[in-house]
C-alpha positions in Angstrom: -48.5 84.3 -21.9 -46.7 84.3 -25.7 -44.8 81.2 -26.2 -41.7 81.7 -27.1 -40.9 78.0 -27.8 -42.9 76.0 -29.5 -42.9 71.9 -29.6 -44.3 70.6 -32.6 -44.8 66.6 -32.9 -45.9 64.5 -35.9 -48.3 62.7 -33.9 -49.5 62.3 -30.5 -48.1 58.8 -30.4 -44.9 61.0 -30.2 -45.6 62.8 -27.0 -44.2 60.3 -24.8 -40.6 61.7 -25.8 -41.2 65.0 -26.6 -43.1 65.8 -22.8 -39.7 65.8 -22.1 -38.7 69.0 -23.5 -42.0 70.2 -22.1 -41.1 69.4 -18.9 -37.8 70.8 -18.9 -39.2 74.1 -20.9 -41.4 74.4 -17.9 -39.1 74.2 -15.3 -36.6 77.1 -16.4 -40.1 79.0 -16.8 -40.5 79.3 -20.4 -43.9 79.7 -22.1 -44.4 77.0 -24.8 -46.7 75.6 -27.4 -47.4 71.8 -28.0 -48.9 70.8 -31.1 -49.1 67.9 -33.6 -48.6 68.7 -37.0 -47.8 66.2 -39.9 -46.1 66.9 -43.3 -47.5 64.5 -45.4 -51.6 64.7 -43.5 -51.5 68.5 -43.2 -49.0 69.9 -45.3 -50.7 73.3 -45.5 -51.2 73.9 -41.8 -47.3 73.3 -41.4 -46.2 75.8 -43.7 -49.1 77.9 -42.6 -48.0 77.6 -38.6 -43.7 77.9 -39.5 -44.5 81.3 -41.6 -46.5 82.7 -39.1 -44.2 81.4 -35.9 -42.3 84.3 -35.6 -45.2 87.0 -36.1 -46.5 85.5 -32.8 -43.2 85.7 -30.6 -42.4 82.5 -31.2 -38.2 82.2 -31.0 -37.4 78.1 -31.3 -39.2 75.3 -32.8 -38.7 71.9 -31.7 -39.8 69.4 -34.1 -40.1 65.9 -33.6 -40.9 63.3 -35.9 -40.5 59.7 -36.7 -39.8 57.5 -40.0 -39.6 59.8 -43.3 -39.0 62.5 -40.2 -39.8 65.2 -43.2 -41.4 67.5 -40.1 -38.6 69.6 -39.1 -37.7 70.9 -42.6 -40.6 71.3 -43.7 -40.7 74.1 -40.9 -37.4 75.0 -41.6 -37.8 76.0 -45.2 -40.8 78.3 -44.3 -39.1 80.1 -41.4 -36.3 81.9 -40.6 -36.3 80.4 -36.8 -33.9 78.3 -35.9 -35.5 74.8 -36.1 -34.2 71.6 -33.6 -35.4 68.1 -35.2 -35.8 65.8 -33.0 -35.8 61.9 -34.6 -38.6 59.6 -33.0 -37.7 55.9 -32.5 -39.4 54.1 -34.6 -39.3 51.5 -37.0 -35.4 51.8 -37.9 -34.6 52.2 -34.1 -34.3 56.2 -35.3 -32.0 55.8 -38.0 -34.5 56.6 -40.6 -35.6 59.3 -38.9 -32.4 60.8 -37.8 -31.2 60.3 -41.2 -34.2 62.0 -43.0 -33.6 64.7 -40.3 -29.3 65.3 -40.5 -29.2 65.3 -44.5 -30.6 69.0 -45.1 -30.2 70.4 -48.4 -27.5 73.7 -48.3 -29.7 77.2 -46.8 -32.2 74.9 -44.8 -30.4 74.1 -41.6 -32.1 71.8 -39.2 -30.0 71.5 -35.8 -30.5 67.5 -35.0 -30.4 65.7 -31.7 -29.7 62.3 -31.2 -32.9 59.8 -31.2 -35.9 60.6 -28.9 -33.4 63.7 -27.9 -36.0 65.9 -26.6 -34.2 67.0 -23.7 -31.2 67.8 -25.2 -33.3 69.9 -27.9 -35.1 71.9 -25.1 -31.4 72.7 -23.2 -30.0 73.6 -26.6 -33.6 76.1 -27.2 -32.9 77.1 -23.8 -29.3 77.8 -24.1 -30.1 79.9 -27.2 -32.7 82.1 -25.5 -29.8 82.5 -22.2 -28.1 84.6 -24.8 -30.4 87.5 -24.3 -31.9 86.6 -20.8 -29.6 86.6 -17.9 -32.6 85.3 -15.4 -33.0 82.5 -17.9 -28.5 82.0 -18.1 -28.9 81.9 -14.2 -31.3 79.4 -14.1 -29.7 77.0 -16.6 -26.3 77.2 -14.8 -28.4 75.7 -11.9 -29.3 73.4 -13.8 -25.9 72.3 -15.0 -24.3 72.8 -11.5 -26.9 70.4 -10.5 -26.3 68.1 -13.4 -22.5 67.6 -11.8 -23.8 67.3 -8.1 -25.8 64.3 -9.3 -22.4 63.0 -10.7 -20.2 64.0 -7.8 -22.9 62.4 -5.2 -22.6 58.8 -7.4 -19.3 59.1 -7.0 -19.5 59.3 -3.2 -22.1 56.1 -2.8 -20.2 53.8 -5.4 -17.5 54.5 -2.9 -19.0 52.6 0.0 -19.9 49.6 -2.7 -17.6 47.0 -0.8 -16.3 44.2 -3.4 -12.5 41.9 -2.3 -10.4 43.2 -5.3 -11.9 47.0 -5.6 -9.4 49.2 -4.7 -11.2 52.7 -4.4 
């Protein structure tokens, strides 16, 4: 298989939120990648793998990084993929992270998720690659659908929660 996502981390202290995209990626039946890459303790390898993402069939990079977060665009200015930065809790609760990852310069767009938002950047990946792929478009409308029946089900047991003054 050629992944066509690939999940990029700045460490593998990071992998406890970003198995999350992983997950999801391999549940709508996507090949992926998972590698840890940092830009300040291998700089050449990440401009090396984000110029030569695409070449390999690469279509989406998730890239998740904490603190100075500078991961995700130093991938973004060596590709022409589109690039999802996902910030990594750390010692800031995020907000250095998410900040270093949000305030791209103009012509080097980085698409941001909230804190530890892995699985928001895989369903925005994956709603990018539905585009072209109706079996893929199928599968994440199941997934949606399903995201309401969850919804629709609490609904229906909060309704037998008994208390004297509710009145639903």
């Amino acid at each position: 298989m050629t992944p066509i996502v690939s999940i990029i981390m700045g460490s593998t202290s990071d992998l406890p939120v970003m198995e999350k995209a992983a997950a999801f990626l391999d549940s709508m039946e996507i090949p992926f990648e998972m590698n840890a890459l940092s830009a300040h303790r291998t700089p050449a390898e990440v401009e090396s793998f984000a110029r030569e993402a695409k070449g390999r069939g690469v279509k989406v990079i998730l890239a998740g990084a904490g603190m100075a977060a500078a991961l995700p665009g130093v991938i973004a200015a060596n590709t022409t993929l589109p690039v999802i930065g996902i910030p990594i809790k750390g010692m800031l609760d995020g907000l250095d992270a998410l900040l270093s990852i949000v305030q791209m310069p103009p012509g080097i767009p980085v698409a941001t998720m909230g804190v530890n938002g892995a699985l928001n950047a895989a369903i925005l990946a994956v709603e990018m690659l539905a585009l072209s792929d109706a079996q893929l478009a199928t599968r994440l409308e199941d997934y949606k659908s399903n995201l309401k029946q969850k919804i629709v089900k609490a609904n229906q047991d909060l309704a037998e929660v008994k208390y004297k003054f509710k009145t639903n």
